[in-house]
N, C-alpha and C positions, 0 to 999 in steps of 0.2 A: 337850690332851685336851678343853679347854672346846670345842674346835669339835667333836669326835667325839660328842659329846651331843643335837645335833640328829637328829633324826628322818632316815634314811633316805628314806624314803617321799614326804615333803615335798619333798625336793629332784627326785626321781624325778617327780612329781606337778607339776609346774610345767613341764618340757618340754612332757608329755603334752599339757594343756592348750593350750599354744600352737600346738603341732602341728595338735591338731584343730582347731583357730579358723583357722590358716592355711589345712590342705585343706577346709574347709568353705567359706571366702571363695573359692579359687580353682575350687573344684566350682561355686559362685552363678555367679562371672565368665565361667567356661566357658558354662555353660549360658545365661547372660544374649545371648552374642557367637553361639552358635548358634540362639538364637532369632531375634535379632535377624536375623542374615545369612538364615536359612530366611524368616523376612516381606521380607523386601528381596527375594530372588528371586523371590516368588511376587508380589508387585507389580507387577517389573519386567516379567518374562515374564509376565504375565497383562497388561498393560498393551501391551503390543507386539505380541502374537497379537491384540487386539482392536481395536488400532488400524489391523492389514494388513487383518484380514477387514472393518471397514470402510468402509476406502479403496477396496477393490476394485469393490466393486458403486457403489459412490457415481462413479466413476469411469466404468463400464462405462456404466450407467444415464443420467450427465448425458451430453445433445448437447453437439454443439463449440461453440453457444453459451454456454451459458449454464457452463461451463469460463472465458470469460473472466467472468466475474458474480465471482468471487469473487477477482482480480486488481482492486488499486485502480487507480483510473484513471489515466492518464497526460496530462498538461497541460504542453503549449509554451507558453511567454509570447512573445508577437513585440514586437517594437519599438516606440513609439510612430508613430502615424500624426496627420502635420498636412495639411490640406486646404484651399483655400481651396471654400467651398459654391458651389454657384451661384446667382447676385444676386437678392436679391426685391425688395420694395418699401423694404426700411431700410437698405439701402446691403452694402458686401461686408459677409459672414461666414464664419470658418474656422470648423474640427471639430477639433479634437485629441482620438485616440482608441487605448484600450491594450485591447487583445483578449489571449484566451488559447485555445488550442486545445484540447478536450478531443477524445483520442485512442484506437483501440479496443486499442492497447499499442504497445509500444514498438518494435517494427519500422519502423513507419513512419516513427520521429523520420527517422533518417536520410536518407528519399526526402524528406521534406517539405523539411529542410534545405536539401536540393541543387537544390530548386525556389525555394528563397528569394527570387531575384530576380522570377522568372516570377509568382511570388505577392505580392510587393509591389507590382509594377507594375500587378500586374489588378487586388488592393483600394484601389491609390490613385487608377486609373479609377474603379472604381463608389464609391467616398465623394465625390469629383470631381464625380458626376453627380447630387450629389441636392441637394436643396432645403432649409435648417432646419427647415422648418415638415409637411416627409414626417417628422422623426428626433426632433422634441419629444414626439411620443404613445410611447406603450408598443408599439402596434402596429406602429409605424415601424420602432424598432427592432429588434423580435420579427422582421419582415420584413426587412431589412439581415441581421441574423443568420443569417436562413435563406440568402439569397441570396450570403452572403461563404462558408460551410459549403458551396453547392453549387458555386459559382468552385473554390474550394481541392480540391475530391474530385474536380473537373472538369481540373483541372491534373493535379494526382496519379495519375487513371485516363482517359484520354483517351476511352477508347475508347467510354467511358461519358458523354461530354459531353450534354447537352442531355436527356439521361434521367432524371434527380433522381437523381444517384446516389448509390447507399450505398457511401459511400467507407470510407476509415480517420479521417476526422474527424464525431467525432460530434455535436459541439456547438460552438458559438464563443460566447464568454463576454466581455463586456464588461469591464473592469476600473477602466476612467475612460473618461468620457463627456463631454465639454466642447465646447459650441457658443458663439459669443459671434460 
């Protein structure tokens, strides 16, 4: 009988309670998880509509040049080059010399490739034919560069030989420079 003495109500009153504490947390949770997801979609889809509209005109608008401007560039390294120069007044001197080819992409690796030999043979004529004292100034070399750049796009588009052509090599880059 001593347990029959507690209060009804009390016992009753202590569900209740938990009750509403549980659907009130899982009400916050609920609404927490569709909040959430409704800002995620309106992100994503707002994020992805403004990135088509614009890519489109950015596309339409740039020329096919400048389409490659935003492609990083592409560099061959070729092999080391040794020469012997030709004789001046201090007795023989070689050139050992590491170029790299700056390329207007990568289509061309391929053809240049396959001209490899044709291309080694003609720069190790023209470094053959020059003098130390043409390739010690800056201007020398500036000139050597332009002139190995025109051989190589001269190889590569024939058609185009003795024109300055604007090949698919756009630059030739020194890497090591050694005369002795």
């Amino acid at each position: 009988m001593a347990k029959d003495t507690k209060p009804a109500p009390a016992e009753g009153e202590a569900p209740k309670k938990s009750k509403k504490l549980l659907i009130i947390i899982l009400a916050l949770v609920l609404l927490l998880l569709v909040a959430g997801a409704g800002a995620a979609f309106l992100l994503l889809s707002g994020n992805s509509n403004h990135d088509d509209e614009e890519e489109v005109p950015q596309e339409v608008k740039k020329p096919k040049k400048k389409a490659h401007a935003d492609v990083p560039p592409v560099f061959v390294n070729l092999d080391a080059f040794t020469v012997n120069l030709v004789p001046e007044q201090g007795g023989d001197q070689y050139m050992q010399v590491v170029m790299a080819l700056e390329l207007e992409d990568m289509t061309a690796d391929p053809i240049l490739k396959g001209q490899m030999p044709r291309i080694r043979n003609n720069l190790t004529m023209i470094l053959s034919s020059k003098k130390a004292s043409e390739l010690l100034t800056k201007e020398g070399k500036e000139q050597l560069a332009k002139e190995i750049k025109d051989e190589i796009n001269g190889i590569l588009d024939p058609s185009a030989k003795g024109k300055a052509p604007e090949g698919p090599v756009l630059s030739v880059l020194f890497t090591s420079f050694i005369i002795q």
